[in-house]
C-alpha positions, -999 to 999 in steps of 0.1 A, spaced: -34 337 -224 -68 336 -211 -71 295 -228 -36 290 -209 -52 303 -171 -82 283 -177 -65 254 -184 -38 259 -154 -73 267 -133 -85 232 -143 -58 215 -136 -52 230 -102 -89 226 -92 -89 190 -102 -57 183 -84 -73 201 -52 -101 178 -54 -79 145 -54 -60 158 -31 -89 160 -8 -101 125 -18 -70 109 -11 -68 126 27 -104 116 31 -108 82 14 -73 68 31 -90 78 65 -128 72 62 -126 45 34 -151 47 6 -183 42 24 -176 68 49 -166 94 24 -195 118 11 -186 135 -17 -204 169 0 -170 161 26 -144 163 -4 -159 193 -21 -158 210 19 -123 197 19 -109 207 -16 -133 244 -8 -151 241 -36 -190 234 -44 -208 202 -52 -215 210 -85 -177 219 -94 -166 184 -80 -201 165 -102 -186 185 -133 -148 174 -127 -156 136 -116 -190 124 -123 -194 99 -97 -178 93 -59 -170 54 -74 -152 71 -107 -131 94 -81 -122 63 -59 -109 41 -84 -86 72 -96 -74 77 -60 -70 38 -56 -51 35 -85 -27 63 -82 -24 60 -42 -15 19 -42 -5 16 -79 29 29 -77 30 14 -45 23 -19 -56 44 -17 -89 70 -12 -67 68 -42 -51 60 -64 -79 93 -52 -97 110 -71 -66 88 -103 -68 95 -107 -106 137 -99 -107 155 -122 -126 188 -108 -116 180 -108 -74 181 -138 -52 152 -151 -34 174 -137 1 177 -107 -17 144 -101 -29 129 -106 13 157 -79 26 143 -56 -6 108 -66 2 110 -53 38 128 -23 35 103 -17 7 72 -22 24 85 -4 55 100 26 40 68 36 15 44 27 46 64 55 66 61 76 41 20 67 36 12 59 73 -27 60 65 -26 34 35 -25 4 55 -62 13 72 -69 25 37 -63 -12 21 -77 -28 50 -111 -10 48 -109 -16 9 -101 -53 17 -134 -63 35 -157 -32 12 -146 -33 -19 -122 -62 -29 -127 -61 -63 -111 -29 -71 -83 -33 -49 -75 -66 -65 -77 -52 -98 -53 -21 -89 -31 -54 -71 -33 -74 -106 -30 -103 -75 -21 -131 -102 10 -119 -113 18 -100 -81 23 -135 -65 14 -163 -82 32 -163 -112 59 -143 -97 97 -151 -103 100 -150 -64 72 -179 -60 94 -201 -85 128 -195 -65 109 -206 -34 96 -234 -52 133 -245 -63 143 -240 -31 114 -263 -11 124 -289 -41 161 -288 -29 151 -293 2 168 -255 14 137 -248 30 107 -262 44 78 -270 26 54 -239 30 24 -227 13 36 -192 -7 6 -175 12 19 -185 45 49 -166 39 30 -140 20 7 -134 51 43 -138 73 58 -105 56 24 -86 56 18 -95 91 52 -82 105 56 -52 81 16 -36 83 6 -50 119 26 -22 137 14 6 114 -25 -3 116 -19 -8 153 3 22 161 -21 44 180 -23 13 209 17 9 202 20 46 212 -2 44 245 14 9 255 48 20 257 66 37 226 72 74 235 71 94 202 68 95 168 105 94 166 111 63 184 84 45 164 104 55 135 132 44 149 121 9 154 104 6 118 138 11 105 158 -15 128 126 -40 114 135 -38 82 170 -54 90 151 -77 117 122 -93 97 146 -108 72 163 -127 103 130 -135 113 117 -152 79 147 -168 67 144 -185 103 115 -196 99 123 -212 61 150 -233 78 148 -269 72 
């Protein structure tokens, strides 16, 4: 009994600790996280956080890679469907992004920070080859350009397109707010009418 509460001890501790790294990491970054700041956080000592995770980097690429890796799986399951067309997969692709980011409000700062400190990591939690590049979505827009169904455009113009209208309004919500948008609620609301807009929006822009 006593192994069994040790163990369930353990696992909450550690759980408290990422917990607390998560909160702090997705809103200081790594750089501005001190690992004194997620042992304060998870109420626990220094030494008790050294003993669980040895190092602040070790910690980080945990967080990173459970925080954004379902996140990003996610989203390269849509990219690489056979079975979905390449209209289908930009509707999918919106509401996706949209609905997990309203759910995780804080990860688009997170990446961001990540982006310009520490691109390596998040490139290797991204796996950014096969996320786009070699992506069954890439070779339907491809056919497509060669049929002459849309125009000619570079696969990171539309990649930048998508992230642009989906993360813009989250990582600039807090001017969105003061500028005009009342409430949580009705920035909500508008998120959700996005993810039937930006489709519209793209598949406009792909016209020949």
């Amino acid at each position: 009994m006593e192994k069994n509460a040790s163990k369930k001890l353990d696992k909450s501790t550690e759980e408290k600790i990422k917990s607390a790294a998560r909160l702090l990491f997705q809103q200081k970054g790594f750089a501005g996280t001190k690992t004194r700041d997620i042992a304060e956080a998870a109420g626990i000592n220094l030494a008790l956080l050294n003993y669980y995770f040895r190092s602040k980097e070790k910690l980080f690429e945990l967080i990173m890679k459970e925080s954004l890796g379902g996140f990003f799986s996610v989203l390269k399951n849509i990219f690489n469907d056979p079975n979905s067309t390449f209209e289908e997969k930009i509707e999918q692709l919106a509401d996706t992004y949209i609905s997990n980011l309203l759910l995780n409000p804080d990860i688009p700062t997170f990446i961001l920070s990540e982006v310009r400190n520490n691109p390596e990591t998040l490139l290797a939690v991204m796996n950014s080859k096969t996320f786009m590049i070699e992506s069954v979505f890439l070779a339907q827009l491809q056919e497509k350009i060669k049929q002459g169904e849309c125009q000619p455009i570079h696969p990171m113009h539309f990649l930048m397109n998508l992230l642009g209208m989906t993360v813009f309004p989250f990582v600039s919500k807090p001017m969105l707010l003061h500028l005009g948008i009342k409430s949580e609620s009705d920035f909500t609301a508008l998120l959700e009418e996005r993810k039937k807009l930006i489709p519209i929006w793209i598949k406009a822009m792909l016209k020949t």
